[in-house]
N, C-alpha and C positions, 0 to 999 in steps of 0.2 A: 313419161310413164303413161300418161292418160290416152298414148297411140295404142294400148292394149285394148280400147273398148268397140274401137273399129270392127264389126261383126258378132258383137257381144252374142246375140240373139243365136247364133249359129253355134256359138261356143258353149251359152248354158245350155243349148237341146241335149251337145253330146255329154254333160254333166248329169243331165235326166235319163238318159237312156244308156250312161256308162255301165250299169248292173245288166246290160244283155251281154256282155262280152265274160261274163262271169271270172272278172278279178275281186272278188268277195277274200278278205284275207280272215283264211280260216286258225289260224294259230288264237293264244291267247291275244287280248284285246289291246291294242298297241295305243298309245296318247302319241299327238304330234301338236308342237306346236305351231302356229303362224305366226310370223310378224311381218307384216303387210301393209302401208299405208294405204294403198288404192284401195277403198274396201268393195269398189265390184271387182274389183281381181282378186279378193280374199273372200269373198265369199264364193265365187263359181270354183276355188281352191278346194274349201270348205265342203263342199256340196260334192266334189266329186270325190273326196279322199272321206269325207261321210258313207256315202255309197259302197265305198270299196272296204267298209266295216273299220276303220279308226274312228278312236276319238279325237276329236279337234278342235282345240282351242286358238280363237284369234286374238290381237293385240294390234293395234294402228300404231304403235310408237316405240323407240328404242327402250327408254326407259320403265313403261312396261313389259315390256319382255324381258328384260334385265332383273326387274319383278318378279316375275313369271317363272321366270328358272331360279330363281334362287326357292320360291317359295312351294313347286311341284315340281314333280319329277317327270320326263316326258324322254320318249324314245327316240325323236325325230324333234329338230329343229328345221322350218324352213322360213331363210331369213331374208329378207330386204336387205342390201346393200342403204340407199336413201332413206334409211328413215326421219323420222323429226325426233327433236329432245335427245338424240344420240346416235349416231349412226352404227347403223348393222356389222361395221369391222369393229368397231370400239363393245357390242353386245356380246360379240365372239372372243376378242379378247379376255374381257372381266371372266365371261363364261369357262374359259379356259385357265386362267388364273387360277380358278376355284377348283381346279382339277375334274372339271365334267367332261365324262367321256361321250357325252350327247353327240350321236350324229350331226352334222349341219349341213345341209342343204344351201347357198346360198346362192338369191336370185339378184341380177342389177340390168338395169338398162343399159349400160357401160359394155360394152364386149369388147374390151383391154386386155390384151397379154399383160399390163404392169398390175392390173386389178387384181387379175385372176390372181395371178402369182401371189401378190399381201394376202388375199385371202384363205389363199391354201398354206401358207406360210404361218401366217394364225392360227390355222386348228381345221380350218373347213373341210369336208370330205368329200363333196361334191359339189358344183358351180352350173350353174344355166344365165344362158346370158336373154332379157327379153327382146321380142317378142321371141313365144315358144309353144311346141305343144304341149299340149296338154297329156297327151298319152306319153310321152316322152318322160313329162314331169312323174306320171304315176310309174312310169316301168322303172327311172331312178331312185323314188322311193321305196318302190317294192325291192330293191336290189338293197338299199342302205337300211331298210329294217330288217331282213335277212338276215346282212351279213353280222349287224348288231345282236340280231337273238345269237349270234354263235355257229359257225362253220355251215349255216344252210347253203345250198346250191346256190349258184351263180351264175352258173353253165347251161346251156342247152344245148346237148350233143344231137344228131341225126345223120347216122354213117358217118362222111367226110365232111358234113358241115356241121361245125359250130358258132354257139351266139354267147357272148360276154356279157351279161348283162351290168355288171359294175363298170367294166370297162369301154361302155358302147362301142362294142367291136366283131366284125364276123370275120370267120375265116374256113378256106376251103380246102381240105386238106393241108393245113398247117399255115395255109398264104394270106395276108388280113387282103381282103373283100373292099373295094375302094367303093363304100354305099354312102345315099344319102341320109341325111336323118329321114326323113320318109319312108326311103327305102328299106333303111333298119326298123321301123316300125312296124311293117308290111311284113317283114321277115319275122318278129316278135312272134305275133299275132298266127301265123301261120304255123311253126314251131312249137305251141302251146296247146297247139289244136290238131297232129296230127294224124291225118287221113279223114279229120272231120271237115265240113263244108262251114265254111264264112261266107255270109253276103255281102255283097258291095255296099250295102245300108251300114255293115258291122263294122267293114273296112273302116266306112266314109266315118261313123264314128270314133273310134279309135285311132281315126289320123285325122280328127277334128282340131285346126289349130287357132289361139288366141289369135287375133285380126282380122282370120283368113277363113273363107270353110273348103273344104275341099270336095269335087264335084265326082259323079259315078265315072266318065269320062279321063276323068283325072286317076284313077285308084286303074283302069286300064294301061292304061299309059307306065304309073306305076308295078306294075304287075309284068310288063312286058318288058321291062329298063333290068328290072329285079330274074327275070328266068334268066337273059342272057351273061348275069354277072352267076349264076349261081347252079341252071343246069347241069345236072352230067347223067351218065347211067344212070347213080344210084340217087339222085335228087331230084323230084319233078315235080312243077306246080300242076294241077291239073284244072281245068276250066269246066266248069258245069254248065253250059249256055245257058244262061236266064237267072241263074242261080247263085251262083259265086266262083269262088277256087278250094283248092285242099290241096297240103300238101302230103304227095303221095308216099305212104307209110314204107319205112326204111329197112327192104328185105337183106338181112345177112346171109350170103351168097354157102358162108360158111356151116353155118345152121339150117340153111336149107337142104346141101349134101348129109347133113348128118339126119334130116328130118324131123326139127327140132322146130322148123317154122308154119 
């Protein structure tokens, strides 16, 4: 677990300067809990889902959090697989027992199909295996408190491309999009924003990952990988030289004949 601290310094910038990309969640005020043993990975957690306007309570151990849910009520659970005093399948369990319908998030350093499986099996809703990003982590929370407040969007349509955001999944005209996780971030980030301009600083933040940072050099690369799976007439990234990208706002061929655009 402790291979997560490899570029620590790189990973809390983008936790500092996560509120430029303005994912501030504007709904009522959501509780999430943590249960985390590393506590420099629960707190740069901490720091960045503070940012993005939850409340956030942390816990180092199963049997606290075990605690913790019985005794508050919280929107979002994100859970340790390894914890100590209990482990994170056995916190989800009980948790479950009790008939709470808490989202769960569950993180392990394990990236097992047999893992994954018990813990989806148990109750969980969502699974991240580490190392991970960090923007990743916040795009799956913002999809699992969503769908928990009740039938919010999920979707991001633009023409013929869409993005799943529960299901990390694109697709182009109906076809699923063979992206990477990178690339599906890149594509996030652009879809949320468009025909506005992102810098490559915004990128680099938002595809800031635990271990790893990712360089302006790198975010081209990416951007160039991502037009060729995703171009067509009606979808274009556009390059600002010096500046960033945008992606170019989605004219309806059909409301333009009517004059509606």
């Amino acid at each position: 677990m402790r291979r997560l601290a490899g570029g620590l310094c790189g990973a809390l910038d983008c936790v500092r300067r996560s509120s430029r990309l303005g994912h501030k969640h504007t709904g009522p005020l959501m509780r999430i809990l943590i249960a985390e043993d590393d506590a420099v990975l629960a707190d740069g957690l901490s720091r960045s889902l503070r940012a993005g306007g939850y409340a956030v309570d942390v816990v180092g151990s199963g049997d606290a959090a075990d605690t913790a849910l019985v005794a508050q009520s919280f929107d979002l659970l994100i859970l340790d697989v390894g914890l100590p005093r209990m482990s994170g399948l056995e916190v989800l369990k009980r948790m479950r027992a009790r008939n709470s319908t808490v989202p769960v998030l569950i993180l392990t350093a394990a990236d097992s199909v047999e893992q994954r499986v018990k813990g989806l099996d148990l109750g969980a809703d969502d699974y991240m295996a580490k190392p991970f990003a960090l923007s990743e982590l916040e795009a799956r929370v913002r999809a699992l408190t969503r769908r928990a407040a009740g039938g919010a969007q999920t979707t991001i349509k633009h023409g013929p491309l869409t993005l799943d955001q529960v299901g990390h999944a694109a697709f182009l005209n109906d076809k699923m999009l063979d992206l990477s996780a990178r690339e599906l971030s890149l594509l996030e980030i652009l879809l949320q924003r468009p025909g506005r301009l992102v810098s490559k600083e915004q990128l680099v933040d938002h595809m800031c990952s635990w271990g790893e940072e990712v360089s302006t050099n790198a975010i081209e690369v990416y951007v160039h990988r991502l037009r060729k799976k995703i171009e067509t007439d009606a979808v274009r990234i556009v390059t600002v030289r010096g500046l960033g990208y945008y992606l170019e706002r989605f004219a309806d061929p059909a409301a333009e004949a009517a004059g509606n655009v």
